[in-house]
mmCIF file of the N, C-alpha and C atoms, coordinates in Angstrom:
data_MODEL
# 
_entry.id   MODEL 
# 
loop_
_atom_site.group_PDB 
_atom_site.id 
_atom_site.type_symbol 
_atom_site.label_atom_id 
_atom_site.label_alt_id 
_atom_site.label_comp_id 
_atom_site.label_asym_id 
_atom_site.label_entity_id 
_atom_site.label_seq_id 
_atom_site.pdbx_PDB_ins_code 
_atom_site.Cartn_x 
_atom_site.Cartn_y 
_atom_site.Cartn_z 
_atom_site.occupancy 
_atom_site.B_iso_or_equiv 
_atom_site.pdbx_formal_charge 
_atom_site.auth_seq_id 
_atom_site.auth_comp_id 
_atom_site.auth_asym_id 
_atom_site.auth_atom_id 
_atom_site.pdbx_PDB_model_num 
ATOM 1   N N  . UNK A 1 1  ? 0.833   -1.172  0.000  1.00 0.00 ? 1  UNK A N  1 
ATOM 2   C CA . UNK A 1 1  ? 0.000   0.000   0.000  1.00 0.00 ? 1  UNK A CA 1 
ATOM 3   C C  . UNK A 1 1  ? 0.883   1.243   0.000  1.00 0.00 ? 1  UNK A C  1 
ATOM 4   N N  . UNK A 1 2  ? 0.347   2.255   -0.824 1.00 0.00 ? 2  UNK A N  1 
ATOM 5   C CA . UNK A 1 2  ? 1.419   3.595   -0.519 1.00 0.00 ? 2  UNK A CA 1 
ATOM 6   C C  . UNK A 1 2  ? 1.168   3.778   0.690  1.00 0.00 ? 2  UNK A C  1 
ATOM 7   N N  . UNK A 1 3  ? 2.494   4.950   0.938  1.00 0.00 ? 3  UNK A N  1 
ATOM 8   C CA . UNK A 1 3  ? 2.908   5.825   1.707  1.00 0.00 ? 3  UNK A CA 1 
ATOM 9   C C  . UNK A 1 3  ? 2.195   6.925   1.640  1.00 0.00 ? 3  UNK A C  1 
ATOM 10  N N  . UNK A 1 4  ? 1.294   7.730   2.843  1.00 0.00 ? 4  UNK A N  1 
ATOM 11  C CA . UNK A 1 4  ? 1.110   8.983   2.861  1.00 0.00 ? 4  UNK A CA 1 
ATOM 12  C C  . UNK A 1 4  ? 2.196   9.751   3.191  1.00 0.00 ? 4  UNK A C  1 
ATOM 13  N N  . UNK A 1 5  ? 1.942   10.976  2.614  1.00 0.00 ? 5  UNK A N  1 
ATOM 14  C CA . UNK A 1 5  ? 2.991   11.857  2.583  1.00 0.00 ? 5  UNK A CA 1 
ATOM 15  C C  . UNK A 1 5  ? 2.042   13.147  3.159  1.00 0.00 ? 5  UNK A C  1 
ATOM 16  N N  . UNK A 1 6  ? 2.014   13.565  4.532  1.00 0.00 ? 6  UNK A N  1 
ATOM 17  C CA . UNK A 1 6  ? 0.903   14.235  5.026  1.00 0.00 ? 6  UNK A CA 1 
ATOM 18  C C  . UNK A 1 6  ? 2.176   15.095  5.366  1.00 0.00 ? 6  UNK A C  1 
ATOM 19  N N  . UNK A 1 7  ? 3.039   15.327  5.278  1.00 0.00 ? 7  UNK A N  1 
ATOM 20  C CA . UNK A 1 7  ? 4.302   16.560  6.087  1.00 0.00 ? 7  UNK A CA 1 
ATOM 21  C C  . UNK A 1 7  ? 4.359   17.785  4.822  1.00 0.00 ? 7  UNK A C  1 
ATOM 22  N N  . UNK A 1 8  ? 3.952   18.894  5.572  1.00 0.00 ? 8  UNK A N  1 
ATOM 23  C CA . UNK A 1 8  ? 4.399   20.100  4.724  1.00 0.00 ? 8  UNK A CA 1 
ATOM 24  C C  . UNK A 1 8  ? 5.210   20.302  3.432  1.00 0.00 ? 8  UNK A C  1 
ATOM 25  N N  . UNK A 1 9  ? 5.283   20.600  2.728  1.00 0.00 ? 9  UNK A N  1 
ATOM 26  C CA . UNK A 1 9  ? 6.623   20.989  1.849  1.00 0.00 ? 9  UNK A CA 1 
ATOM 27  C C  . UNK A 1 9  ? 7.733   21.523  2.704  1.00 0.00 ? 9  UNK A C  1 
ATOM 28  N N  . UNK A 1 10 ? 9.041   21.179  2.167  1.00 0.00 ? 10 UNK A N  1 
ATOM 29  C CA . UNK A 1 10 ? 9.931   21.996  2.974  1.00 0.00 ? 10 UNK A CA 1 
ATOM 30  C C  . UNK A 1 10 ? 11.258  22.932  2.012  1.00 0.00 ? 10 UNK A C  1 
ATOM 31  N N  . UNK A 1 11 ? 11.703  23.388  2.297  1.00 0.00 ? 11 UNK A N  1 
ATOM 32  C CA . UNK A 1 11 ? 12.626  24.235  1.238  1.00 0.00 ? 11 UNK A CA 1 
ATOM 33  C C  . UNK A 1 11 ? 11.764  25.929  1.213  1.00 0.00 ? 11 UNK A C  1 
ATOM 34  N N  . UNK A 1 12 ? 12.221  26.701  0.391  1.00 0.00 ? 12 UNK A N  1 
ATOM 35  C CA . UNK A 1 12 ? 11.725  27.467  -0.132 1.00 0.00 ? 12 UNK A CA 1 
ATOM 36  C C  . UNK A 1 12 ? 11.715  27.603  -1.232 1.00 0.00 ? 12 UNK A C  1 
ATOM 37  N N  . UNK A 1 13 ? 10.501  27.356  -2.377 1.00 0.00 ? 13 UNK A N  1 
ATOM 38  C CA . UNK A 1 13 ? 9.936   27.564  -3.853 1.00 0.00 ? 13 UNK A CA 1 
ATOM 39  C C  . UNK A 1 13 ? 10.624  28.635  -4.195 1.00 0.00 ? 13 UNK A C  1 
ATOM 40  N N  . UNK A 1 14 ? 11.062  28.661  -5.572 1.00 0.00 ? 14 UNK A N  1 
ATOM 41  C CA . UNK A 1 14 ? 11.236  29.847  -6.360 1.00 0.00 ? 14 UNK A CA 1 
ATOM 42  C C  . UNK A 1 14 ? 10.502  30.873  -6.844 1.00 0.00 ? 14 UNK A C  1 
ATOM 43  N N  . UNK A 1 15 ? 9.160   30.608  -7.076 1.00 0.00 ? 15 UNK A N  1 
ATOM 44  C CA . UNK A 1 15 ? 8.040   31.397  -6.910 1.00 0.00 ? 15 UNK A CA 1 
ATOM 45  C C  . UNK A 1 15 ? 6.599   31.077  -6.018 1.00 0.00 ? 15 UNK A C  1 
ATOM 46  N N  . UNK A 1 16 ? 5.585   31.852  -6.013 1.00 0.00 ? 16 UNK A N  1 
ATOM 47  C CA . UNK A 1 16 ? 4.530   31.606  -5.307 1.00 0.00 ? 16 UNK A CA 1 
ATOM 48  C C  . UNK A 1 16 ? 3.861   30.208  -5.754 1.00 0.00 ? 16 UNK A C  1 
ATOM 49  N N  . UNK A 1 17 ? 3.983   30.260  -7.366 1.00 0.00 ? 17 UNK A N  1 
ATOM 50  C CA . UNK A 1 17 ? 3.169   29.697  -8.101 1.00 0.00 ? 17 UNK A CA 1 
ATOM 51  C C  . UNK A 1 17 ? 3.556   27.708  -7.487 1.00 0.00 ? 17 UNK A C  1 
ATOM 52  N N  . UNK A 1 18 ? 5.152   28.115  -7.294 1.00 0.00 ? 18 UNK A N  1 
ATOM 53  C CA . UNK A 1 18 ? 5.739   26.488  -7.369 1.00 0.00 ? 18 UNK A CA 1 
ATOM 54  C C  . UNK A 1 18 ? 5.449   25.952  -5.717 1.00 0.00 ? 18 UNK A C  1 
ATOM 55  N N  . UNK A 1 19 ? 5.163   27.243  -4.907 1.00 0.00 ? 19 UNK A N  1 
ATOM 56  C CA . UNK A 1 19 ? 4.525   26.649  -3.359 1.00 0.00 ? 19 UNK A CA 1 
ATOM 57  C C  . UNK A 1 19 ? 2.902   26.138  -3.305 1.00 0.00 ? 19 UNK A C  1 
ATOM 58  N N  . UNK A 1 20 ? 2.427   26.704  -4.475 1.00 0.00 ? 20 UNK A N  1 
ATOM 59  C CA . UNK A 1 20 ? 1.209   26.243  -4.719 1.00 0.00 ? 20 UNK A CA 1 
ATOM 60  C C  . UNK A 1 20 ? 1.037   24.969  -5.301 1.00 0.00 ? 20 UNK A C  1 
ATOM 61  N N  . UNK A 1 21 ? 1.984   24.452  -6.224 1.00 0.00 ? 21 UNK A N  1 
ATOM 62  C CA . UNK A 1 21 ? 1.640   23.351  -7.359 1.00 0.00 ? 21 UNK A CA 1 
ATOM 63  C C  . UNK A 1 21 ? 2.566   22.682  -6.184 1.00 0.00 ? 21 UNK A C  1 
ATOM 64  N N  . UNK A 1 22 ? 3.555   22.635  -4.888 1.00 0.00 ? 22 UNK A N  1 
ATOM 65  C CA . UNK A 1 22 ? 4.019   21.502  -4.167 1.00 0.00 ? 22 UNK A CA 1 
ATOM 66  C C  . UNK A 1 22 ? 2.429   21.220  -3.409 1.00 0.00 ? 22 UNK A C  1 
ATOM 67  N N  . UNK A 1 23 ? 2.009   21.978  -2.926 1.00 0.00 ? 23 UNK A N  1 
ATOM 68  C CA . UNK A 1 23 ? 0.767   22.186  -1.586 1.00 0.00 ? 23 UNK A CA 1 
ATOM 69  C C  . UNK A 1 23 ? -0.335  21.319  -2.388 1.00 0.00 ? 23 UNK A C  1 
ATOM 70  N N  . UNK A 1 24 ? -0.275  21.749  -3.526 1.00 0.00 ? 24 UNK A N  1 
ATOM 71  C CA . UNK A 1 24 ? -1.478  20.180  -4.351 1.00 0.00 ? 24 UNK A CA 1 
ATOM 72  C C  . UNK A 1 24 ? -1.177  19.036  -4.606 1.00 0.00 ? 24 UNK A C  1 
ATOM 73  N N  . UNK A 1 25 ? 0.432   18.581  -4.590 1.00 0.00 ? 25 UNK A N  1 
ATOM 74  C CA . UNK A 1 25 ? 0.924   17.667  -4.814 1.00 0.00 ? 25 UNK A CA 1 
ATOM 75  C C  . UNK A 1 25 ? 0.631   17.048  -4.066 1.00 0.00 ? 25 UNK A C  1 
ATOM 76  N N  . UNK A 1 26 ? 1.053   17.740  -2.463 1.00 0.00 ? 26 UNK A N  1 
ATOM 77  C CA . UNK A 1 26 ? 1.183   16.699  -1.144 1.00 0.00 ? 26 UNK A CA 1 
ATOM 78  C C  . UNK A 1 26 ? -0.478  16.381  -0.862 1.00 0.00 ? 26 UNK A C  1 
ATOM 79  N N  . UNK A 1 27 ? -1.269  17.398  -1.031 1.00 0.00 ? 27 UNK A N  1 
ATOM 80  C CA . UNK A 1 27 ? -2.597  16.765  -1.141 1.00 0.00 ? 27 UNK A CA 1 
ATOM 81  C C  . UNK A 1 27 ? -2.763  15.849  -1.963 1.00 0.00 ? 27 UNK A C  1 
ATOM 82  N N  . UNK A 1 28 ? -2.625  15.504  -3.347 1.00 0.00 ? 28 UNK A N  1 
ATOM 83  C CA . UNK A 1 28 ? -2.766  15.001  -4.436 1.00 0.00 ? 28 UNK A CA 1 
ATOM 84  C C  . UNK A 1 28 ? -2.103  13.302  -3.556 1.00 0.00 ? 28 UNK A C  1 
ATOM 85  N N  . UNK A 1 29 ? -1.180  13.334  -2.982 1.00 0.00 ? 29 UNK A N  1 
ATOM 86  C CA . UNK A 1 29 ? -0.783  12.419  -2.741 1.00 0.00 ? 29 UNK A CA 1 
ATOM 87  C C  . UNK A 1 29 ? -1.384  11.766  -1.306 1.00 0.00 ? 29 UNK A C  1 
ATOM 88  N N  . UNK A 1 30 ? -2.386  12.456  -0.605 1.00 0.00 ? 30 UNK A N  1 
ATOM 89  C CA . UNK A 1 30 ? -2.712  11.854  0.490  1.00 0.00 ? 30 UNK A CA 1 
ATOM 90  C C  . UNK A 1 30 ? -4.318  11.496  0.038  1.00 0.00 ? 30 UNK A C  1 
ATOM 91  N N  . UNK A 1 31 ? -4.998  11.794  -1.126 1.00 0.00 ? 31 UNK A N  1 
ATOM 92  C CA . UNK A 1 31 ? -5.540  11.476  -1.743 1.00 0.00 ? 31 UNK A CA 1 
ATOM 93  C C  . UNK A 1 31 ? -5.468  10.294  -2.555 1.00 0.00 ? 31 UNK A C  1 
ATOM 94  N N  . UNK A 1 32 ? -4.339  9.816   -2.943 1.00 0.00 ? 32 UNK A N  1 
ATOM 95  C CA . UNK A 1 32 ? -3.949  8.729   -3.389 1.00 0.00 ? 32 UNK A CA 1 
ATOM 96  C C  . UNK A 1 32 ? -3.654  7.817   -2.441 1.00 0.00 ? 32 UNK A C  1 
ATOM 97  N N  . UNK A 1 33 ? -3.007  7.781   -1.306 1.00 0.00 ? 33 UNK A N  1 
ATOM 98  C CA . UNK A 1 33 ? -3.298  7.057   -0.143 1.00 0.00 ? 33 UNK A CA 1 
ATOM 99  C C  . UNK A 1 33 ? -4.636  6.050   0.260  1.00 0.00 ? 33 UNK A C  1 
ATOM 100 N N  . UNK A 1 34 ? -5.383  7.163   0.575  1.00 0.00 ? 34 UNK A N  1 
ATOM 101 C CA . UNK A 1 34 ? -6.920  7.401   0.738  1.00 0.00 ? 34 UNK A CA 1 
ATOM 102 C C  . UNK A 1 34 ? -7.614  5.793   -0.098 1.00 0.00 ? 34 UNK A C  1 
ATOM 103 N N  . UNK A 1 35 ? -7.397  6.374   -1.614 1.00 0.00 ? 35 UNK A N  1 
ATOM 104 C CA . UNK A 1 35 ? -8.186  5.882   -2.412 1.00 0.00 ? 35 UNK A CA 1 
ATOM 105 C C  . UNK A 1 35 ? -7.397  4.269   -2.343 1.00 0.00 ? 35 UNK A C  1 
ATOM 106 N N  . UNK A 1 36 ? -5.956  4.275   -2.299 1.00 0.00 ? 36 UNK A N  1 
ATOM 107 C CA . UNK A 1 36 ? -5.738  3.097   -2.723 1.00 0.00 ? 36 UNK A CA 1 
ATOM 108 C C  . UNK A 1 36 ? -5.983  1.738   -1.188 1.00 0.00 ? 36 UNK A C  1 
ATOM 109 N N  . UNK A 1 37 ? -6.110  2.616   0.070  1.00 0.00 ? 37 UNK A N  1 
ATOM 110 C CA . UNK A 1 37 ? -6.836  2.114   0.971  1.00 0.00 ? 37 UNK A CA 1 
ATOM 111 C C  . UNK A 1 37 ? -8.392  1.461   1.121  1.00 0.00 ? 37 UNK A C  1 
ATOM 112 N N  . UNK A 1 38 ? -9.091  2.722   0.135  1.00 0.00 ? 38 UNK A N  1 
ATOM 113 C CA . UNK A 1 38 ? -10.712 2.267   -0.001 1.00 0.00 ? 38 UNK A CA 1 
ATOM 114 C C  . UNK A 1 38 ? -10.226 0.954   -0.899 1.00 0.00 ? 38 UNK A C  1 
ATOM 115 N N  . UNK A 1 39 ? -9.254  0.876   -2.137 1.00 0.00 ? 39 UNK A N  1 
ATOM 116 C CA . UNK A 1 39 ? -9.320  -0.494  -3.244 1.00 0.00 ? 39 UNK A CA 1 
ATOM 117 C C  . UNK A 1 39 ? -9.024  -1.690  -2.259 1.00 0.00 ? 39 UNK A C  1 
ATOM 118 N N  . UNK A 1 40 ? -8.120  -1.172  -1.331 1.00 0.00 ? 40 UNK A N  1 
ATOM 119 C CA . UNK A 1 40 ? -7.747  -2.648  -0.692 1.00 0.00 ? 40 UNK A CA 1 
ATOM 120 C C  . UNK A 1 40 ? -9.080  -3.091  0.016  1.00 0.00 ? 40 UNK A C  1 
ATOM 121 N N  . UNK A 1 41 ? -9.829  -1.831  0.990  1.00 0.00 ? 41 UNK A N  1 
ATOM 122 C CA . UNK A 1 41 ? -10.730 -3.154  1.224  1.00 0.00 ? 41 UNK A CA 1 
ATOM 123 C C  . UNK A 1 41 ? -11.907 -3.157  0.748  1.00 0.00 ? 41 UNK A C  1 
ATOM 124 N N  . UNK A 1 42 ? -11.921 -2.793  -0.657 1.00 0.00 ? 42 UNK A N  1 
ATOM 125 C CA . UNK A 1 42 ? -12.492 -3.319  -1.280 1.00 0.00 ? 42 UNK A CA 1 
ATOM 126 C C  . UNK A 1 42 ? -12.190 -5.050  -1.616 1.00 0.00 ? 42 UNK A C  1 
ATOM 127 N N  . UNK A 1 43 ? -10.853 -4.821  -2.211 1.00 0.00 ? 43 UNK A N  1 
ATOM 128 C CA . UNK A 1 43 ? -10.968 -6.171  -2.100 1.00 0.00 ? 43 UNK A CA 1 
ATOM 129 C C  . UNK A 1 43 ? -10.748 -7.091  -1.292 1.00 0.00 ? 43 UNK A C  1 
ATOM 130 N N  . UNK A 1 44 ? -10.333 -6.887  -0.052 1.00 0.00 ? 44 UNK A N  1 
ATOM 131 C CA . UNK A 1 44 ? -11.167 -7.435  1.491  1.00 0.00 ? 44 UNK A CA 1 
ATOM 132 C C  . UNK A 1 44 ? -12.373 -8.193  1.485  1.00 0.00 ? 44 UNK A C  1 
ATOM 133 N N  . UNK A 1 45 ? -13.203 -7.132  0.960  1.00 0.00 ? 45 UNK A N  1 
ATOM 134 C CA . UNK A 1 45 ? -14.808 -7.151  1.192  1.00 0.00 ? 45 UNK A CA 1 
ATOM 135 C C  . UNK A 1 45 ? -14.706 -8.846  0.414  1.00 0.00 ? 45 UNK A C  1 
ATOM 136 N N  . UNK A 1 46 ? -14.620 -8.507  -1.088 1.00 0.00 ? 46 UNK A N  1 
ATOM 137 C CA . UNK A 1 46 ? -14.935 -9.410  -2.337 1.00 0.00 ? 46 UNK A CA 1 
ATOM 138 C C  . UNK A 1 46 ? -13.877 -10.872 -1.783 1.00 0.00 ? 46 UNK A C  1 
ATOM 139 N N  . UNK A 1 47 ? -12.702 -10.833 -0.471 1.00 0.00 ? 47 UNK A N  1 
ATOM 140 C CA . UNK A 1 47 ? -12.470 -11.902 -0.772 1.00 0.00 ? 47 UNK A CA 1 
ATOM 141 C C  . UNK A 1 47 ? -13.059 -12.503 0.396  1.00 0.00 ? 47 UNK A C  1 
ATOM 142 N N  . UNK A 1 48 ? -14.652 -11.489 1.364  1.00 0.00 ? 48 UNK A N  1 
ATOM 143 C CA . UNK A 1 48 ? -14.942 -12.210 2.351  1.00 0.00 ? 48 UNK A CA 1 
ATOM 144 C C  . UNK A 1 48 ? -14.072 -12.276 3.810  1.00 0.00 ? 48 UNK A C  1 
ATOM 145 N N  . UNK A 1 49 ? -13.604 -11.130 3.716  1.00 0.00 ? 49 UNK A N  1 
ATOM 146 C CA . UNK A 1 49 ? -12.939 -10.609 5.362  1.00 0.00 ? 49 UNK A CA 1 
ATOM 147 C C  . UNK A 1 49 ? -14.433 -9.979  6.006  1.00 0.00 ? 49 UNK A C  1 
ATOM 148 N N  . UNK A 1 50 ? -14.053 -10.741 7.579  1.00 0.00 ? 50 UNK A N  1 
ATOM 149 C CA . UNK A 1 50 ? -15.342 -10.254 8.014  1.00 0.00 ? 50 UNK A CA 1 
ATOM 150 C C  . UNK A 1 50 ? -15.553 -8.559  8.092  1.00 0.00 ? 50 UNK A C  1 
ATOM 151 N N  . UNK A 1 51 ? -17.110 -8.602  8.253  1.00 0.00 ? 51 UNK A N  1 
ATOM 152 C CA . UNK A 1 51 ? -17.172 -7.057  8.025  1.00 0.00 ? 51 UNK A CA 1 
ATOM 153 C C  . UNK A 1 51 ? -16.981 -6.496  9.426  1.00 0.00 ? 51 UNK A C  1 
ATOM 154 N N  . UNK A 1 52 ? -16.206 -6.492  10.370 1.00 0.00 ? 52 UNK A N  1 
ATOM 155 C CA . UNK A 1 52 ? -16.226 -6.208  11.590 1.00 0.00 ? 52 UNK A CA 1 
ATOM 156 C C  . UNK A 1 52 ? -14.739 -5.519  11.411 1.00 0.00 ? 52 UNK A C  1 
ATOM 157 N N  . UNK A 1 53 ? -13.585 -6.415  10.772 1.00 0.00 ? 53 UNK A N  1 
ATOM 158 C CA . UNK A 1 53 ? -12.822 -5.980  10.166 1.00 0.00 ? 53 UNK A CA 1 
ATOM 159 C C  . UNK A 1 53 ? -12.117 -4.910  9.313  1.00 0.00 ? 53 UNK A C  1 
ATOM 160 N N  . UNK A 1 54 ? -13.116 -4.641  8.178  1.00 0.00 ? 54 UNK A N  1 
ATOM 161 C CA . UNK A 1 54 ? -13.475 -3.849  7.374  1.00 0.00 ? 54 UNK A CA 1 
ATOM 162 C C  . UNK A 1 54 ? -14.086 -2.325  8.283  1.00 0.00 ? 54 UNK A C  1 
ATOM 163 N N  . UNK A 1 55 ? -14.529 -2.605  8.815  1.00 0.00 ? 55 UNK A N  1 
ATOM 164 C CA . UNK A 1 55 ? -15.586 -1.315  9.849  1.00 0.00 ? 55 UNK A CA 1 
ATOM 165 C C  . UNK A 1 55 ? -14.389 -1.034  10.408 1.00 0.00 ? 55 UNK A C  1 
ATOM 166 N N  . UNK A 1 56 ? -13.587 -1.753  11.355 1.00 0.00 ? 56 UNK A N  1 
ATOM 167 C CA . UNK A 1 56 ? -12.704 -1.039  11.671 1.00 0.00 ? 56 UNK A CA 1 
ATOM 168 C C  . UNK A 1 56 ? -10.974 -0.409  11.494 1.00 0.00 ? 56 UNK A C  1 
ATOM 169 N N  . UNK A 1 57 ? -11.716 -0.643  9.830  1.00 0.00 ? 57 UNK A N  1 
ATOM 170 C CA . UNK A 1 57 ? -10.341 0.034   9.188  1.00 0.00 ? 57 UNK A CA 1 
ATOM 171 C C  . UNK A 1 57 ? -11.010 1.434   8.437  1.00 0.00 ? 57 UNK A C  1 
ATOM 172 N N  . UNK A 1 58 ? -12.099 1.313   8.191  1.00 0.00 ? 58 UNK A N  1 
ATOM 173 C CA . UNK A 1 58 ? -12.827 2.471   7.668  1.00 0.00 ? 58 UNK A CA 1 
ATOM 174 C C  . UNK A 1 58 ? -13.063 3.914   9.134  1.00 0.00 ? 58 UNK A C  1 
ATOM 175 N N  . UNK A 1 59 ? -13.326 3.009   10.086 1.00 0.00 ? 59 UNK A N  1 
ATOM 176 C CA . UNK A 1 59 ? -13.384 3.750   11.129 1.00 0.00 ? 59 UNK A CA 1 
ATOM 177 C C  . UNK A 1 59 ? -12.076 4.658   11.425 1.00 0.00 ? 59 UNK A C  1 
ATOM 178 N N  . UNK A 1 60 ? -10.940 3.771   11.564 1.00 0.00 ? 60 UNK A N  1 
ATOM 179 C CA . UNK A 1 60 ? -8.910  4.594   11.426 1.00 0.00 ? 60 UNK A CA 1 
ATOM 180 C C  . UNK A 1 60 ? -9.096  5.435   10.621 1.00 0.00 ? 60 UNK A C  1 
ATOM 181 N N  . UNK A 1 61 ? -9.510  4.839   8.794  1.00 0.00 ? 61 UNK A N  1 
ATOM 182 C CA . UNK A 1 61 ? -9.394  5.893   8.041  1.00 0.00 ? 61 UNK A CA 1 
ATOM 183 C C  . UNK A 1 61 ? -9.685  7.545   8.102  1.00 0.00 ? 61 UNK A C  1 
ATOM 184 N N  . UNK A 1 62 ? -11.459 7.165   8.808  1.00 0.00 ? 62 UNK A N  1 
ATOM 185 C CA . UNK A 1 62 ? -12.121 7.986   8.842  1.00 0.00 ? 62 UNK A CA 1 
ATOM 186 C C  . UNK A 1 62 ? -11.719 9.033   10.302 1.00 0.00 ? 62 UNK A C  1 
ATOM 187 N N  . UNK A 1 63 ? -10.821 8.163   11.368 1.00 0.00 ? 63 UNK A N  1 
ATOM 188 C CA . UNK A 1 63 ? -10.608 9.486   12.443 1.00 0.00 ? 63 UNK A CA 1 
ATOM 189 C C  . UNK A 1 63 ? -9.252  9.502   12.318 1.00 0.00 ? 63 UNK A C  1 
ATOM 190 N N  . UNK A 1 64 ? -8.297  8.995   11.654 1.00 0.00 ? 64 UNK A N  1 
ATOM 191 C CA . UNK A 1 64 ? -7.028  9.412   11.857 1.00 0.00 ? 64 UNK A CA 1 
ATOM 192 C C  . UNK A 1 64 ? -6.587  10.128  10.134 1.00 0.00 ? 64 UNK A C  1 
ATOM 193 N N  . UNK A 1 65 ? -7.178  9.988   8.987  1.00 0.00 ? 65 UNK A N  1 
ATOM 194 C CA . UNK A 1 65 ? -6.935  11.014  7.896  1.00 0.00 ? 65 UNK A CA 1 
ATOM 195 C C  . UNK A 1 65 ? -7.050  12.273  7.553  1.00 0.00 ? 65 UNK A C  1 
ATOM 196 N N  . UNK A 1 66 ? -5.873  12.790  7.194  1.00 0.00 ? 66 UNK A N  1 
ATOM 197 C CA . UNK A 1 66 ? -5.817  14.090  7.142  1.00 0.00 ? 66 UNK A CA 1 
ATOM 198 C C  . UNK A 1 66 ? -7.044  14.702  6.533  1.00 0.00 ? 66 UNK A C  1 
ATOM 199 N N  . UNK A 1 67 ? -7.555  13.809  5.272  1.00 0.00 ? 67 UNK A N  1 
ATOM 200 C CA . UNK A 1 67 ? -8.512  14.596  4.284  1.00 0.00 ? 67 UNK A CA 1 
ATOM 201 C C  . UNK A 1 67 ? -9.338  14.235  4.857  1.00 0.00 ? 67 UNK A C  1 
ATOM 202 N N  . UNK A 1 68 ? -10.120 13.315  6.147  1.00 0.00 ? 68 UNK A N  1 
ATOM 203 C CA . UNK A 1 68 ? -11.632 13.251  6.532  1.00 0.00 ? 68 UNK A CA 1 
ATOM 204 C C  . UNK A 1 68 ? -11.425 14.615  7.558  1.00 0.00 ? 68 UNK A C  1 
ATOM 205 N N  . UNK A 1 69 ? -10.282 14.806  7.666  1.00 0.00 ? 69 UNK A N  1 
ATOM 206 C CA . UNK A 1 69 ? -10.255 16.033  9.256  1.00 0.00 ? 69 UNK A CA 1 
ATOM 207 C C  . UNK A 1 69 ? -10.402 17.446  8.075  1.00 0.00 ? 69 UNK A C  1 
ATOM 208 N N  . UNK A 1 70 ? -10.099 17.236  7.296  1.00 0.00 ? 70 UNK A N  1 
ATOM 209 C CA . UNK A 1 70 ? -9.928  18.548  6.626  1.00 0.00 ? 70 UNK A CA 1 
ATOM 210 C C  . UNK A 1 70 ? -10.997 18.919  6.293  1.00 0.00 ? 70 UNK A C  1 
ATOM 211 N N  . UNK A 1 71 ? -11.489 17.660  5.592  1.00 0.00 ? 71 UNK A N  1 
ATOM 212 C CA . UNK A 1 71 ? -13.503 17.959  5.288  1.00 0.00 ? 71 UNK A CA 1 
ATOM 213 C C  . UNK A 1 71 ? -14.252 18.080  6.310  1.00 0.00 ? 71 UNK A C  1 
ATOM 214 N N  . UNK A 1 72 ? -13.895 17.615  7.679  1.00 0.00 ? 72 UNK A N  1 
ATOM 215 C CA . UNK A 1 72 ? -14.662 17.869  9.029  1.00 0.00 ? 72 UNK A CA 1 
ATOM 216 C C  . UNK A 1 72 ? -14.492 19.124  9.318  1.00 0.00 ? 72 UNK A C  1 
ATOM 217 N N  . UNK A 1 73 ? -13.716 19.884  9.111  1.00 0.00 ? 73 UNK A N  1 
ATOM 218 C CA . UNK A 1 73 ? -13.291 21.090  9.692  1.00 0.00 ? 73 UNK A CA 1 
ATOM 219 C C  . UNK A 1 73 ? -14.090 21.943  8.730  1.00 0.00 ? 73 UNK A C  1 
ATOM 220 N N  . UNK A 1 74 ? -13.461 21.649  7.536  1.00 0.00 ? 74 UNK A N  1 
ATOM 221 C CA . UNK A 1 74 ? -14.041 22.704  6.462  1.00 0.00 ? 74 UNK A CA 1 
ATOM 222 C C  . UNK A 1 74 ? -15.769 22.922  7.068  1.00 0.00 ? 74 UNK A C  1 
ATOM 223 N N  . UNK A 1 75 ? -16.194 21.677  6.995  1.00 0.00 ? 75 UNK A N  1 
ATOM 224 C CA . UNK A 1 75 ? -17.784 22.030  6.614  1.00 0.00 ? 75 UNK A CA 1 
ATOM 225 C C  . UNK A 1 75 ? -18.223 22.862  8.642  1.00 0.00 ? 75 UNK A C  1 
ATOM 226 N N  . UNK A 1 76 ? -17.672 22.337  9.411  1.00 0.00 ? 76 UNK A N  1 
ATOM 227 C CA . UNK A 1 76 ? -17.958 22.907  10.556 1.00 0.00 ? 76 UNK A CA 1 
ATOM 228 C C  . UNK A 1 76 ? -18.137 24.442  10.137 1.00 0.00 ? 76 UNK A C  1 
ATOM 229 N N  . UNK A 1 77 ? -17.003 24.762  9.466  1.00 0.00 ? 77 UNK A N  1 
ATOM 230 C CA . UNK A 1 77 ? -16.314 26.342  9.444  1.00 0.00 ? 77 UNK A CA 1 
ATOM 231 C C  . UNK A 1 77 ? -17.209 27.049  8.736  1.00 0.00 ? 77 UNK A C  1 
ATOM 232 N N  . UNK A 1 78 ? -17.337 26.416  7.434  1.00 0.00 ? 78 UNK A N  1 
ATOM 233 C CA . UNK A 1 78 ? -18.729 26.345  6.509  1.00 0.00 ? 78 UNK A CA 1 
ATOM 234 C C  . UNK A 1 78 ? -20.259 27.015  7.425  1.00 0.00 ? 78 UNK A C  1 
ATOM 235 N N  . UNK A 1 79 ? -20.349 26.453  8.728  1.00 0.00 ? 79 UNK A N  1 
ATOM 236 C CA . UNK A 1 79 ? -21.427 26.111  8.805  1.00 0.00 ? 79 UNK A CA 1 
ATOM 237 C C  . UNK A 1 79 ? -21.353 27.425  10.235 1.00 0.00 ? 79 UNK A C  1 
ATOM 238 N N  . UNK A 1 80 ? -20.857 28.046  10.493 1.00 0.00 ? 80 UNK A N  1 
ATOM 239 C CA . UNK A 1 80 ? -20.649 28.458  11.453 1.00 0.00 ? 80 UNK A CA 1 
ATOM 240 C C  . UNK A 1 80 ? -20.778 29.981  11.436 1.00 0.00 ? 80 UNK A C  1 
# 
């Protein structure tokens, strides 16, 4: 399974533009994390791992990922 890569950029960019296109990357890549986590248990599910199992890897996903905290926050902030 990949590696998330949830740590800041580090260095300093040569322009604004290249601190922007790192800052989507590292998202881009904890997004890819994410997804290739949902494929695995997906195929979990299909090879018949119990679903108790499954629940509580969706559950980690869902309180220890950067992007479920980010969408938790957002919509709070959203809403406030």
């Amino acid at each position: 399974m990949a590696q998330r890569n949830s740590q800041p950029p580090t260095g300093q960019p040569g322009t604004p533009g290249e601190a922007l296109l790192r800052e989507l990357q590292m998202v881009h890549d904890m997004v890819r994390h994410d997804l290739a986590v949902c494929r695995a248990l997906a195929d979990e599910v299909a090879a018949g791992v119990a679903p108790e199992q499954v629940r509580a890897r969706i559950t980690s996903l869902r309180t220890s990922g950067p992007l479920w905290k980010l969408r938790g926050n957002c919509l709070y902030y959203c809403r406030v």
